[in-house]
Each structure stands twice: as structure tokens, then as C-alpha cells.
C-alpha positions as CSV (number, residue, x, y, z in Angstrom):
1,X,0.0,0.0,0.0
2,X,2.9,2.5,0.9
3,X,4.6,1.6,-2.3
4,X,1.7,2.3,-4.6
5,X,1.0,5.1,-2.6
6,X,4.4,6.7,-3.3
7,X,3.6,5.8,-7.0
8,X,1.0,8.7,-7.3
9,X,-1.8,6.0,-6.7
10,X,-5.2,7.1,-5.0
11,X,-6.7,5.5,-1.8
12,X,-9.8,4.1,-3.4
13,X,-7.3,2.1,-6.7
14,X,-5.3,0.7,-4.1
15,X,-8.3,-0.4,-2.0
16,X,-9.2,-2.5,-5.1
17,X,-6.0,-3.4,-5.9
18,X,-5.2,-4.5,-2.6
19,X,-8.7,-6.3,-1.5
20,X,-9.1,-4.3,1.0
21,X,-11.5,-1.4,2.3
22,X,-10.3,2.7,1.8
23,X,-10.7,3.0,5.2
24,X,-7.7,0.5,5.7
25,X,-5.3,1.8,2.9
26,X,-5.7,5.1,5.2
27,X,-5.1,3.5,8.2
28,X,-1.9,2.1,6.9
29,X,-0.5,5.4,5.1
30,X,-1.2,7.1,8.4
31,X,0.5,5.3,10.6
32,X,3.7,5.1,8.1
33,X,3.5,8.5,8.1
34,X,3.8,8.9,11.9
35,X,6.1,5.5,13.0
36,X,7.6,5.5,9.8
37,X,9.1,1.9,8.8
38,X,8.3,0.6,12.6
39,X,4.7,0.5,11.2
40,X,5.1,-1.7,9.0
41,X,6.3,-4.8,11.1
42,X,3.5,-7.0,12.0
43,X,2.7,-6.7,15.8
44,X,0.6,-10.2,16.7
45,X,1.2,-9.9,20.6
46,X,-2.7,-9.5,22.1
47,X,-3.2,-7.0,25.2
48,X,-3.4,-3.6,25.4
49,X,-1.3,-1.1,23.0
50,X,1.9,0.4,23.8
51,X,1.2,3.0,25.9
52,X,3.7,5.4,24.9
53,X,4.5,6.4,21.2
54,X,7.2,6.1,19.1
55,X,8.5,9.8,19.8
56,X,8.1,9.8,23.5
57,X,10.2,6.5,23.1
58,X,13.0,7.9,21.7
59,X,13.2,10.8,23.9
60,X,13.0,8.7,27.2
61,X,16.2,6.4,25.4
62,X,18.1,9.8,24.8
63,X,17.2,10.6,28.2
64,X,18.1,8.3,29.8
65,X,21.7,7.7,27.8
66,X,22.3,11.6,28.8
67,X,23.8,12.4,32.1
68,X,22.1,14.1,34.7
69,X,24.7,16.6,35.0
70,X,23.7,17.6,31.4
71,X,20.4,18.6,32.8
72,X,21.3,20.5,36.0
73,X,20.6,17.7,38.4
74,X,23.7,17.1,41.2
75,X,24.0,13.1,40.3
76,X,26.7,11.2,38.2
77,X,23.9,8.6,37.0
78,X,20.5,7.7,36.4
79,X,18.4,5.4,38.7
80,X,15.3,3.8,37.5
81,X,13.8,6.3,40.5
82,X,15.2,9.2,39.6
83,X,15.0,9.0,35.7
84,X,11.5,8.2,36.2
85,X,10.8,11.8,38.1
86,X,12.9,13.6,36.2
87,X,11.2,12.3,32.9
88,X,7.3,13.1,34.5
89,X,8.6,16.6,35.8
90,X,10.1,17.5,32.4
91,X,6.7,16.4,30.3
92,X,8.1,13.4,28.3
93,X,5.3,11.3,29.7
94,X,2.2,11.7,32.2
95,X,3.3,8.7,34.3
96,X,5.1,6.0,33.7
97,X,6.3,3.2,36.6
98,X,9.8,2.2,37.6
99,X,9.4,-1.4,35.9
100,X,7.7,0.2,32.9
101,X,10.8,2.2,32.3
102,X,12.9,-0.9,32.7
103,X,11.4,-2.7,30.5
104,X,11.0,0.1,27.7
105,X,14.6,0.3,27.7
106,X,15.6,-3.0,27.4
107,X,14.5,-4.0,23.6
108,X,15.8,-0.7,22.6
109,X,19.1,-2.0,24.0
110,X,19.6,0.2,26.8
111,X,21.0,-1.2,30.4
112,X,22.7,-0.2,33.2
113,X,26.4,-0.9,32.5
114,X,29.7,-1.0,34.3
115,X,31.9,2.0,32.8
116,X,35.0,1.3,31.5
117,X,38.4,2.6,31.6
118,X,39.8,4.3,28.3
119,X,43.4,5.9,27.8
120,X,43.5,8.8,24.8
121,X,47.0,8.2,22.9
122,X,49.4,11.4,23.2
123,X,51.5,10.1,20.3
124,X,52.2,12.7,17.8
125,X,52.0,9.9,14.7
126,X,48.7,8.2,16.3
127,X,47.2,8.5,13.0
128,X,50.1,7.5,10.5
129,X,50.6,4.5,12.4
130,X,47.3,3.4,12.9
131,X,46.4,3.9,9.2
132,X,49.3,1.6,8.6
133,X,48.4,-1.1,11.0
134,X,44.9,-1.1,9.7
135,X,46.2,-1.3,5.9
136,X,47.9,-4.6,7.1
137,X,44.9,-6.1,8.5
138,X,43.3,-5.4,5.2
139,X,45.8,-7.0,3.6
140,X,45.2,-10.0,6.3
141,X,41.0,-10.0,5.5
142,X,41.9,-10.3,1.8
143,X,40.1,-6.8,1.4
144,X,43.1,-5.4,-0.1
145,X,45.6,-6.6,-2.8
146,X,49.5,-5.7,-1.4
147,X,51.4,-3.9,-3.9
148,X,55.0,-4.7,-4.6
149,X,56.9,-4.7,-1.5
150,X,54.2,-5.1,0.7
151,X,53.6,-7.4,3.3
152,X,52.0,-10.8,2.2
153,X,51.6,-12.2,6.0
154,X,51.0,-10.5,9.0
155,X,51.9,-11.3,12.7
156,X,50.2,-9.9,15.5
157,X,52.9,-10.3,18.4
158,X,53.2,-9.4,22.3
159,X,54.0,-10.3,25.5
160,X,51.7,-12.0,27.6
161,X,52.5,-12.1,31.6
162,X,54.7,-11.8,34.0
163,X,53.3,-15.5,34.3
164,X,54.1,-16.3,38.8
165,X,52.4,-19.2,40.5
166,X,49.4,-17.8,42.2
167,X,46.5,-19.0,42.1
168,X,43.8,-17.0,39.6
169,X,40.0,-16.6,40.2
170,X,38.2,-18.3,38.5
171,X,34.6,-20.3,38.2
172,X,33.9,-24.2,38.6
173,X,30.9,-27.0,39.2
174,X,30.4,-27.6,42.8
175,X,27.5,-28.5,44.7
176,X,25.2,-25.2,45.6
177,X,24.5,-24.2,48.9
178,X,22.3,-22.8,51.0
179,X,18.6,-24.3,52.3
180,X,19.3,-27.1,49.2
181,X,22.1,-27.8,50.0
182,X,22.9,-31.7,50.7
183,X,24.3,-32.2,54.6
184,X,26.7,-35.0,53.4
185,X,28.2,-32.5,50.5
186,X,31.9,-32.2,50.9
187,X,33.3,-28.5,51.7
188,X,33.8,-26.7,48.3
189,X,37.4,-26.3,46.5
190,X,38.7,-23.2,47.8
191,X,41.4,-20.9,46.4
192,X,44.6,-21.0,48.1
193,X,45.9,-17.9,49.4
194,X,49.5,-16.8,49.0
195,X,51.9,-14.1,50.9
196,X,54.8,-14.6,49.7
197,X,55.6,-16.0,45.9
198,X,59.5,-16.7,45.8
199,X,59.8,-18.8,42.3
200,X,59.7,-16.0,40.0
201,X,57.8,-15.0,37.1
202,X,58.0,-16.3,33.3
203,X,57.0,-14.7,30.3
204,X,54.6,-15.8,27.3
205,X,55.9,-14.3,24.1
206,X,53.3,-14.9,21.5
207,X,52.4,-14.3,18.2
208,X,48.9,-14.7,15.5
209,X,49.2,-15.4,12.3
210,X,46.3,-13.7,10.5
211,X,46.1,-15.4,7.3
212,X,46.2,-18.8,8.8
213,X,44.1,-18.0,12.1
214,X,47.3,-19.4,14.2
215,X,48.6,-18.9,17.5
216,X,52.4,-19.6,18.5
217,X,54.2,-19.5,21.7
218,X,57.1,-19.6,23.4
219,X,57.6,-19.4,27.2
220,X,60.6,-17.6,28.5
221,X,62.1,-16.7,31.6
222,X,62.9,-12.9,30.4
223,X,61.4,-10.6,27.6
224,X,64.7,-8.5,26.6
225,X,65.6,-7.4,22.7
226,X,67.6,-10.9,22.6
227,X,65.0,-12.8,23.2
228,X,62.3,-10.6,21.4
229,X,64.4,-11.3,18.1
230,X,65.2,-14.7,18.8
231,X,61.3,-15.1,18.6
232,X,61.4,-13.1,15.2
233,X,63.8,-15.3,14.2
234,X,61.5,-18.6,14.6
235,X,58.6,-16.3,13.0
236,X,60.8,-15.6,9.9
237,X,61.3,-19.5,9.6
238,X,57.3,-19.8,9.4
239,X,57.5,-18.9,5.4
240,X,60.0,-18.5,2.7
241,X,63.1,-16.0,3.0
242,X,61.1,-14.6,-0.5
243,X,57.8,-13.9,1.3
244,X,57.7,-10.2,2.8
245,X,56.3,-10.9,6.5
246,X,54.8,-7.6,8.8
247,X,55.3,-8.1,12.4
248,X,52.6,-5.5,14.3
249,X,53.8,-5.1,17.6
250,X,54.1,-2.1,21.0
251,X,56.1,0.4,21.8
252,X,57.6,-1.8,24.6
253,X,61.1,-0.7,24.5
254,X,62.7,-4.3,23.8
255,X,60.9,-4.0,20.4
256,X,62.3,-0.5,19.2
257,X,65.4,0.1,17.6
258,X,67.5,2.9,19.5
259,X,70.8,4.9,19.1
260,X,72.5,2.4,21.3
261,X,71.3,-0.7,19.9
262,X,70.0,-1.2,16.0
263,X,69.7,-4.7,16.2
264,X,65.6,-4.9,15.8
265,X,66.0,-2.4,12.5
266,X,68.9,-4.3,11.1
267,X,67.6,-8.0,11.4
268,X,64.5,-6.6,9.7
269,X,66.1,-4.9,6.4
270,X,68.0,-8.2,6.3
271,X,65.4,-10.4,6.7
272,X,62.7,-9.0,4.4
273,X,60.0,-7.6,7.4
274,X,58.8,-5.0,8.6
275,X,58.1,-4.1,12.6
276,X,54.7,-2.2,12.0
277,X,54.0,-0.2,16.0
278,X,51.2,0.5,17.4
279,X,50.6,4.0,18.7
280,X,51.6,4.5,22.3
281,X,48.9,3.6,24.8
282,X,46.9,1.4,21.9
283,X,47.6,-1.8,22.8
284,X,44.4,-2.5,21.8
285,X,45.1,-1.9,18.3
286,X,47.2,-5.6,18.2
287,X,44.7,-8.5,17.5
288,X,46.5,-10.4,19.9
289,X,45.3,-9.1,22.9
290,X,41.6,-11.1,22.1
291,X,43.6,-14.1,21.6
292,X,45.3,-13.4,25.3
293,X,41.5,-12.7,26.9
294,X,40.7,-16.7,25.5
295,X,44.1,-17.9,26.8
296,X,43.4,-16.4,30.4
297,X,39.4,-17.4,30.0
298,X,40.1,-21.3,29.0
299,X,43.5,-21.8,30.7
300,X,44.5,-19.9,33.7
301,X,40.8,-19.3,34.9
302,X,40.6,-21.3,38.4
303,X,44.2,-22.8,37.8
304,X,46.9,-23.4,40.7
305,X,49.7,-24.6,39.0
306,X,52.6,-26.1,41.4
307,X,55.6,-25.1,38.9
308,X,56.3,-22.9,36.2
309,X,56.8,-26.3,34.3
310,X,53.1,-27.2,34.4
311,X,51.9,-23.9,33.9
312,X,53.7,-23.8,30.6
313,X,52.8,-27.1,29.4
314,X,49.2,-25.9,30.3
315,X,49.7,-23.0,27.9
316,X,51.3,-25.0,25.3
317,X,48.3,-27.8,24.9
318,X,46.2,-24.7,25.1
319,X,47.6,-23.3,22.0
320,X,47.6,-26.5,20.2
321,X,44.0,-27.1,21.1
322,X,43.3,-23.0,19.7
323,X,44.4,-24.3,16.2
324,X,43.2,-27.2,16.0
325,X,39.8,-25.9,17.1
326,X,40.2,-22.3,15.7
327,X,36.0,-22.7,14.2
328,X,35.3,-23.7,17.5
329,X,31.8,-21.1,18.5
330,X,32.9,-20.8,22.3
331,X,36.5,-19.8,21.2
332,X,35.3,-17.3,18.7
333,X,32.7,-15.8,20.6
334,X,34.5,-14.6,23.8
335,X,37.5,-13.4,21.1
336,X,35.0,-11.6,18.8
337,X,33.9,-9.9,22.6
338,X,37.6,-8.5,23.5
339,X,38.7,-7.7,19.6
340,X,38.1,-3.9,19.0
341,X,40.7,-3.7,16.0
């Protein structure tokens, strides 16, 4: 109807054409003009309409999305109590209850969340190398073709620790408490506490091949420029000398090349790759920071490990089981959550 409508076509043709009455054809055109495209999806739930309209809707989501400082009010956020006042004392609505307002929000895709931390980068190049480490991870998604003397494979690569043996929060199965609870049940696995931690630290250095969708590691007991380019070494073995390799990486000072020491610049002219950074305080620019939220989230979660040895091997037969289960929906759900890049 809203299609023939826009065609120049009268209320009484499209009554006909439709099989329908004129009174309909103008019940329909009205409400698309007032709701727009909203109108048009079928509503089947019985009960009572909504009671407030699609404008009113909107302004209680940007209301409530505001900050009450915005509107003169001494508070740092909205309560269901106080947005509610605040939205019958300005107008927006006549009445509406605490749970009403809840559950407005909520298919709209408004809830109360946690706010989260976020560092602004202060580098003077922020923009040249981000462009960069983007371009590479287009090259990566096939979404664009590398010129001559471009990367062909990237590597997403950092440092993931210090690993010590303490043991991490985490969740588990256990019998629940409380008036259910069974009398006989043994006392639930508790986490050991620890004052002192006198066997040291050891450090994941890890990398993620984009193309392939692969994860390697190698645990060591220090992360200094020797062994940061005795880890570029073994990711330079991965393909051909030929193949022109981009390793994206921080500005964590083992990585850089300096007056002192030119080591990092000079292995990578010689070796055909290029040390792509990523712009101070934007660690969350390097893909492999999702990859470390599923390594802490499947492995280390509710873990106690007696020795740096079986910690490592934990990690190891955790990387092996990320590539070999890389489709896995689990896997790729809690790393789709922590990528922003």
C-alpha cells in the first residue's frame, strides 16, 4: 500500500488493488507517516497497545543515555527512581512506573552498565601508524591486494605475563548451597591464598598469524631485545626468505630500535620484514590481545599450578588445542567480545 501510494496512486485504486477497504489503505498510510518503517512490522502480541508512542520512546532512550549533570541535576547517573521523576517533571510522559521504564529500555538495548576505563594516545604519529596497522589487516581480510613490497603475511605479536604461581580466580561445578544444599556434601574447593611467591615470574611471548588464524608461543624466563628477536627469528622460519612478513607489535622498549642498539632495524632490512607499531597507549590496536582474553578465560581461569613447568605445558596444549579448534563457536565468541581492532 505504501509503495503504490508513493507511486501517485489514490486511496480508493489501491483499496481494489489490494482487497481491501479505503478506510484501511488510510489507516496504513497514516500510521507510516507517523512511526515511519516501525509500522510496518507485524505486531501479533494481544493485550493492550503500547502505551507510549514512538516519539516519546525515543526521547526517554536519549534521556536516559544523557547524564544528569547535562540537565542541571547534582547526580553522576540515572536510577530507575530518579530518571522516572525527572522524565514526568520534564513532560516526556504523564506517568510512567519504575518497571515500565525498565522494560521500555531493554528491547531498545539500553542497560545499566559498568563504565569502563579508556586511555586517549598522546602520540604525535597516532594517525600514520594506525592507518598503517589497519592497511595490514586489510591486507590480512583479503580486502586489499598488497602492492609490490608489501607485506603478504601478517603477525600480531606481544607479550603475555609476567606469568608467577598464584592462584587465579576463577569459576567451577560444585555442589550449591544454602537451604538445598545436601548435609553430606563435601566443603567446596577453595582458592589457596598466597603471601609470599618466591619462584619468580616467566614470560609468554606470543604471536597470531592472521592469514592462517594461528597462534604460537614460546615461554621464556625474560622478555629483553635478545630474546624478542630470537622469537622473530622462529617467525621468519614460518615462510619462505622470499615472502615479505609484517610483524605489528608495542612500543615496549625491547621492540624498538635505538641509538644504542640497532639490532631490531637491522635483522628486519635483512630479513625482508617489517616491525609495523602501534601507537603508544593502543595496545588494543594488536589483535592479539583477544587471543590473550581466551588464553586467560580457557586456561589460567581457576588454575593453581605447582611449577612454572606445568603452567607452561598448560599453555602449550592450550595453544595446540586453539588451532586445532580455531571454528570452535565458544573460542570465537569470547575473542569476537575482546577484539576492538
Amino acid at each position: 500500500m505504501v509503495l503504490l501510494s508513493a507511486q501517485g496512486m489514490g486511496v480508493a485504486k489501491i483499496a481494489e488493488v489490494s482487497f481491501t477497504s479505503a478506510d484501511r489503505v488510510r489507516d496504513v498510510l497514516h500510521n507510516f507517516n507517523a512511526d515511519g518503517f516501525d509500522s510496518l512490522y507485524p505486531k501479533y502480541r494481544g493485550g493492550r497497545p503500547k502505551t507510549f508512542t514512538l516519539p516519546e520512546r525515543r526521547e526517554i532512550k536519549k534521556i536516559a543515555k544523557s547524564k544528569p549533570a547535562e540537565h542541571g541535576l547534582p547526580f553522576s547517573t540515572w536510577s530507575l527512581v530518579k530518571l522516572a521523576d525527572f522524565l514526568v517533571a520534564e513532560g516526556v510522559v504523564d506517568d510512567i512506573s519504575h518497571e515500565g521504564l525498565r522494560i521500555l529500555l531493554r528491547p531498545v538495548g539500553v542497560s545499566f552498565q559498568r563504565m569502563k576505563t579508556w586511555k586517549t594516545s598522546r602520540d604525535p604519529d597516532y594517525a600514520t601508524k594506525k592507518a598503517r596497522v589497519e592497511h595490514l589487516y586489510a591486507i590480512a581480510d583479503g580486502e586489499v591486494i598488497p602492492e609490490a613490497g608489501e607485506p603478504e603475511v601478517v603477525f600480531c605479536m606481544d607479550e603475555f605475563g609476567p606469568l608467577n604461581l598464584q592462584p587465579h580466580p576463577g569459576r567451577h561445578w560444585a555442589e550449591r548451597g544454602g537451604k538445598h544444599k545436601d548435609p553430606k556434601r563435601e566443603p567446596r574447593p577453595k582458592r589457596r591464598a598466597t603471601y609470599t611467591r618466591p619462584h619468580g615470574v616467566r614470560h609468554l611471548m606470543a604471536a597470531y598469524d592472521l592469514a592462517k588464524d594461528k597462534m604460537y608461543g614460546h615461554v621464556k624466563k625474560t622478555k629483553t631485545r635478545s630474546k624478542f628477536l630470537e622469537f622473530c627469528r622462529y617467525l621468519r622460519t614460518l615462510y619462505p626468505a622470499d615472502v615479505r612478513i609484517a610483524i605489528v607489535c608495542d612500543n615496549f622498549s625491547p621492540h624498538l630500535t635505538t641509538k644504542r642498539c640497532r639490532r631490531v632495524a637491522d635483522w628486519a632490512e635483512a630479513n625482508n620484514v617489517e616491525i609495523a607499531y602501534t601507537p603508544t597507549n593502543s595496545s588494543w590496536l594488536n589483535r592479539i590481545e583477544a587471543q590473550f582474553t581466551a588464553l586467560r578465560y580457557f586456561a589460567l581461569d581457576g588454575t593453581d599450578h605447582p611449577s612454572h613447568k606445568a603452567q607452561g605445558s598448560m599453555i602449550r596444549r592450550y595453544i595446540i588445542w586453539r588451532n586445532n579448534h580455531a571454528a570452535d563457536k565458544r573460542l570465537r565468541k569470547v575473542v569476537a567480545r575482546a577484539n576492538v581492532a
